[in-house]
C-alpha positions as CSV (number, residue, x, y, z in Angstrom):
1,X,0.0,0.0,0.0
2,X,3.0,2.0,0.9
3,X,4.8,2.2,-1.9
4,X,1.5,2.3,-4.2
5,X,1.2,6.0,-2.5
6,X,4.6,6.8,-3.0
7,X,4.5,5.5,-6.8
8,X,1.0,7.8,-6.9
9,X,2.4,11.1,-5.5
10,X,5.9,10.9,-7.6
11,X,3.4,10.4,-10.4
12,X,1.6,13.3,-9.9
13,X,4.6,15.4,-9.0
14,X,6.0,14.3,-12.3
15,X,2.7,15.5,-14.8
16,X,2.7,18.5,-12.4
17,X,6.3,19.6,-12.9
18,X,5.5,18.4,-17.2
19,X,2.8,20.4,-17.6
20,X,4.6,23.7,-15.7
21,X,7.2,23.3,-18.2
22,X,5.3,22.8,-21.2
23,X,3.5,26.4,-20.4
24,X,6.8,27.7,-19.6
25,X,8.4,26.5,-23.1
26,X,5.9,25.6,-25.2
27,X,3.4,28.1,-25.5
28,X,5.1,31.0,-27.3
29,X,7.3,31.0,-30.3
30,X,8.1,34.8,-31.3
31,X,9.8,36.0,-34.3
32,X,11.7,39.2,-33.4
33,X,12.6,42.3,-35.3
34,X,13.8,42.3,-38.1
35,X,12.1,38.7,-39.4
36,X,8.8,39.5,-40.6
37,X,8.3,42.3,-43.4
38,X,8.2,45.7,-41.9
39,X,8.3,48.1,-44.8
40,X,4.6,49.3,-43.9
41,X,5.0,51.3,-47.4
42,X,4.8,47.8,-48.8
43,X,1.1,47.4,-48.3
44,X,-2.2,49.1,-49.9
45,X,-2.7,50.7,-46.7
46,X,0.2,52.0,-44.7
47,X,-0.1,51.5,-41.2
48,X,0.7,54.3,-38.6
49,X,3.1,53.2,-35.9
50,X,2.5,53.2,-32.2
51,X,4.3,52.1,-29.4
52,X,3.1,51.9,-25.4
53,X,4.0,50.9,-22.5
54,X,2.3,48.1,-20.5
55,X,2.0,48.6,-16.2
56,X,5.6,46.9,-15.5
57,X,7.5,49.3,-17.8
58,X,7.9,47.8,-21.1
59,X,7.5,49.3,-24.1
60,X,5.6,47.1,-26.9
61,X,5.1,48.1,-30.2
62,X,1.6,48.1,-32.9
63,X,0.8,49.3,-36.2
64,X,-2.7,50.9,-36.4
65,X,-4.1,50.6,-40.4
66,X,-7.1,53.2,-40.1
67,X,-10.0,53.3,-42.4
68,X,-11.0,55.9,-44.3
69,X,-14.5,55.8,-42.8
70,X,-15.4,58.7,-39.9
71,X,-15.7,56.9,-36.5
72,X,-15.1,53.9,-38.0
73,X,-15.3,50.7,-35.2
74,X,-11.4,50.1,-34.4
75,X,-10.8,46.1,-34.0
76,X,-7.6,45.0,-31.4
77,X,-6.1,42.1,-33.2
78,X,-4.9,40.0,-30.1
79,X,-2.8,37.4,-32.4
80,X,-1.6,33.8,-31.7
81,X,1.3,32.5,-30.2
82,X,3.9,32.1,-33.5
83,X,5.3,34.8,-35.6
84,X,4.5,38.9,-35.0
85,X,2.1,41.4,-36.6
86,X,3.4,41.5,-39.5
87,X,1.9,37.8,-40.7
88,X,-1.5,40.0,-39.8
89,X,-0.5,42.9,-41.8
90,X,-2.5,41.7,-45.2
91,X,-5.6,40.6,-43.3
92,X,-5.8,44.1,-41.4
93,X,-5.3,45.8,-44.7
94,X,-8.7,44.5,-45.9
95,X,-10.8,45.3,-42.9
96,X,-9.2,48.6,-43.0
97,X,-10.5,48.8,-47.0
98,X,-13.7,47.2,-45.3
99,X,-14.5,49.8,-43.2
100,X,-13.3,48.6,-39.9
101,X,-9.7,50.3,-38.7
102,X,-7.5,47.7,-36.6
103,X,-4.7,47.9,-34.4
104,X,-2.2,45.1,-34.3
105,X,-0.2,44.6,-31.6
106,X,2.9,42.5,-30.6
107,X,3.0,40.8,-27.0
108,X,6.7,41.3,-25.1
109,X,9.3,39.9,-26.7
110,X,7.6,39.8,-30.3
111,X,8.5,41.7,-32.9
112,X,10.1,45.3,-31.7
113,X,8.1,44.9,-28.5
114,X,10.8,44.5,-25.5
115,X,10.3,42.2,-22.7
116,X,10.0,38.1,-22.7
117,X,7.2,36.5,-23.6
118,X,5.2,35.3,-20.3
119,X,1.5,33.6,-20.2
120,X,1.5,36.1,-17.1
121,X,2.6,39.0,-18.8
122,X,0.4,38.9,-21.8
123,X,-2.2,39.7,-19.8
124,X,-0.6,43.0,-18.9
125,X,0.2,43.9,-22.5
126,X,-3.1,42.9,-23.4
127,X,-4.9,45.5,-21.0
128,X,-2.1,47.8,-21.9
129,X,-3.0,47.7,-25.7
130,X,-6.7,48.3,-24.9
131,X,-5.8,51.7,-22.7
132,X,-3.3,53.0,-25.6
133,X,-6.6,52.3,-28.2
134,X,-9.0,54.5,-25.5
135,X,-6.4,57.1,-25.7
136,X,-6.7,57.5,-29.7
137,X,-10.3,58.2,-29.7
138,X,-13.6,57.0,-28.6
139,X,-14.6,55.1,-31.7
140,X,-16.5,52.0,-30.6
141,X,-14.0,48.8,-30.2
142,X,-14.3,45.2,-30.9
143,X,-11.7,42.8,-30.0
144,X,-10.5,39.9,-32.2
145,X,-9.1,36.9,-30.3
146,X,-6.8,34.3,-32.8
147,X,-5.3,31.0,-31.2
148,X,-3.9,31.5,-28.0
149,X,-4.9,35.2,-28.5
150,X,-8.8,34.8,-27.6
151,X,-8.2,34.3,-23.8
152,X,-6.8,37.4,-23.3
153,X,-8.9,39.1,-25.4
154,X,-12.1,37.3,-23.4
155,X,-10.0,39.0,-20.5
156,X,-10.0,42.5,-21.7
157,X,-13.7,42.1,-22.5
158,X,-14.3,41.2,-18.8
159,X,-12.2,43.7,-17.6
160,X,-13.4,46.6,-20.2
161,X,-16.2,47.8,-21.9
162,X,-16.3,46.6,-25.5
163,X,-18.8,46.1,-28.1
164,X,-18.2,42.6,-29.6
165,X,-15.4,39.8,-29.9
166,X,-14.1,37.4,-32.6
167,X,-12.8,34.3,-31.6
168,X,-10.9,32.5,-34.5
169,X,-9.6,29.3,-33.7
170,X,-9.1,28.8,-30.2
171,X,-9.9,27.1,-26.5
172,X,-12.5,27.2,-23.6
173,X,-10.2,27.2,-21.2
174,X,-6.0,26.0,-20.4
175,X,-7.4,23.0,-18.8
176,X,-9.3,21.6,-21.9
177,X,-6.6,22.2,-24.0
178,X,-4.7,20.3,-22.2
179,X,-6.5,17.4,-21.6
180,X,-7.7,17.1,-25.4
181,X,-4.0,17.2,-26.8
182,X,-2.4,15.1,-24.1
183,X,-4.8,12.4,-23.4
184,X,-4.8,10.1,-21.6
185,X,-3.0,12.5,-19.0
186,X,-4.9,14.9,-17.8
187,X,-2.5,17.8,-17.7
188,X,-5.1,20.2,-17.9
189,X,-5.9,19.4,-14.6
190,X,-3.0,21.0,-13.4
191,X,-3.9,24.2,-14.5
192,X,-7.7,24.8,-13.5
193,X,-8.0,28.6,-13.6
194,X,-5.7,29.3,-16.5
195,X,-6.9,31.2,-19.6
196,X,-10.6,30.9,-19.2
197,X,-12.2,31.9,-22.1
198,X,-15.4,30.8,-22.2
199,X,-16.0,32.0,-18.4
200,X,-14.4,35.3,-19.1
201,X,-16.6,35.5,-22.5
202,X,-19.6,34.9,-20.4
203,X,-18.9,37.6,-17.6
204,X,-18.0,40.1,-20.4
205,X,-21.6,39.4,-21.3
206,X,-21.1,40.8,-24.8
207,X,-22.0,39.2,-28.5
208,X,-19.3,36.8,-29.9
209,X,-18.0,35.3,-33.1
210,X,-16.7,31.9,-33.3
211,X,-15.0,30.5,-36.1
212,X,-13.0,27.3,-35.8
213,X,-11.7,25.1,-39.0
214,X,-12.5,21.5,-38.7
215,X,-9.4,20.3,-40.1
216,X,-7.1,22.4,-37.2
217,X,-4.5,20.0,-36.1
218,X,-3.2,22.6,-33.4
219,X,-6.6,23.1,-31.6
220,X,-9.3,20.2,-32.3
221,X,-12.8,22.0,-33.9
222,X,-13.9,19.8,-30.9
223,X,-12.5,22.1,-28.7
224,X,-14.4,25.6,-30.9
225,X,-17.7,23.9,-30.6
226,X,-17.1,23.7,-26.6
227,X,-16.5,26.9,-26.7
228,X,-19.2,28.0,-28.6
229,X,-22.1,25.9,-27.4
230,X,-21.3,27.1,-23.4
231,X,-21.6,30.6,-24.5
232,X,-24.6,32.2,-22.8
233,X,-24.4,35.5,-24.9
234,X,-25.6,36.3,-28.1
235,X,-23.4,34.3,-30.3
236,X,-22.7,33.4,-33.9
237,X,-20.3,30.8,-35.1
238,X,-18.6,30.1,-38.6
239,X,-17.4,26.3,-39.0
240,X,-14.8,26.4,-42.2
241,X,-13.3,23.2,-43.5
242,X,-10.1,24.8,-43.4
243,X,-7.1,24.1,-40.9
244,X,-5.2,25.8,-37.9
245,X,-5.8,29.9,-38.2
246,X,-6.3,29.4,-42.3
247,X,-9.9,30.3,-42.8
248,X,-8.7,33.5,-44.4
249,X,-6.4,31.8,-46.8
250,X,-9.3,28.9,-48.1
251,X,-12.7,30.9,-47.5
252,X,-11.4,34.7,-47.9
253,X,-14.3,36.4,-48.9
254,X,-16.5,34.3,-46.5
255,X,-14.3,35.1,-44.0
256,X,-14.1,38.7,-44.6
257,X,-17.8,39.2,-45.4
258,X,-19.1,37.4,-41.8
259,X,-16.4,39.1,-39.7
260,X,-17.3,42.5,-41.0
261,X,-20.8,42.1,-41.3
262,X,-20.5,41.0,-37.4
263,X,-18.6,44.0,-36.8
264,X,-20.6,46.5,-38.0
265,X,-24.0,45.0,-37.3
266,X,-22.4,45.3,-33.3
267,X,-20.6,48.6,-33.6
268,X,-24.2,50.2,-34.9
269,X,-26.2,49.9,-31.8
């Protein structure tokens, strides 16, 4: 009996101390300045560029493509865990064309933001990024969530008053991520209150947009219906056949159309 608690515990330890280090490790994989294409003369519409400083002192870095519109709605692109804002740059260039202006911004240690890249810390860049946008103007704001960005935007909708959000490809909550990619262990377990999206969706209280590709091989559609059938808000959702974060690239104008027509259809009340 002994040493069939002992053999329990030092198993549990163990998927503890794995799962720790899989969100220390594997969560974020920035591409720093200069990869990426940063010649903002290089596309239709030429970003502005902004930087601001989150609460701990560092200073992150966005480009803001405006539309031409008068108090058009301004969209905060919270973007996944891979790359920087520049992979958004041609998708922000049509909603700007659209009719809906939207500032990208790069978490700590993306891009030219300073800092290292922290599931803590994102939180503060996140709120951060939302105060800088207040400061530009009082044009009604929607908040787009991609990946591992739609937690903290759910966050910032809790936490702030927003019109809308667009969720594209992402989780209910740390803990069912984990448990649906490392099955049969339940390392989601491990990390109950983490990046709650659905709960924080809920509290924000405000209409939501979920879009999820049933082919993703990073985060299971599975996973995007959860998320979308525990909503208790007005919701819409846009099932694509296309794979991880690619509905723009397979169903462009479908994906363009819904996201704006959400947008505006919010931003007009």
């Amino acid at each position: 009996m002994t040493r069939a608690i002992v053999f329990l515990l030092v198993l549990i330890l163990a998927i503890i101390a794995f799962s720790q280090f899989l969100r220390r490790t594997g969560m974020f994989f920035p591409d720093v300045y200069p990869t990426g294409r940063w010649t903002a003369g290089d596309f239709s519409v030429v970003p502005s560029e902004h930087f601001f400083q989150t609460a701990d002192g560092l200073k992150l870095h966005a480009w803001l493509f405006q539309a031409k519109a008068p108090n058009a709605p301004v969209m905060i692109w919270f973007h996944g865990n891979a790359g920087n804002l520049t992979d958004r740059a041609d998708m922000c260039v049509e909603f700007a064309r659209r009719g809906i202006s939207v500032f990208v911004f790069d978490y700590r240690g993306f891009g030219r933001s300073e800092g290292r890249t922290s599931e803590s810390g994102v939180f503060k860049d996140s709120t951060a990024a939302f105060e800088y946008v207040r400061t530009l103007g009082d044009e009604p704001v929607v908040l787009y969530g991609e990946s591992v960005g739609g937690p903290y935007a759910a966050f910032v909708a809790k936490e702030r008053k927003v019109r809308a959000v667009v969720i594209e490809n992402s989780f209910p909550s740390l803990r069912e991520m984990g448990n649906a990619l490392y099955r049969p262990l339940p390392l989601g377990w491990t990390a109950p209150f983490a990046l709650r999206t659905t709960k924080w969706l809920n509290e924000a209280g405000v209409p939501v947009l979920v879009m999820h590709g049933t082919r993703d091989a990073v985060i299971p559609y599975s996973l995007g219906k959860q998320l979308y059938d525990d909503l208790k808000v007005p919701k819409e959702m846009l099932t694509s056949h296309a794979g991880h974060c690619e509905i723009p690239l397979f169903e462009a104008n479908r994906y363009y159309d819904t996201v704006t027509r959400f947008v505006m259809k919010e931003t007009a009340r």
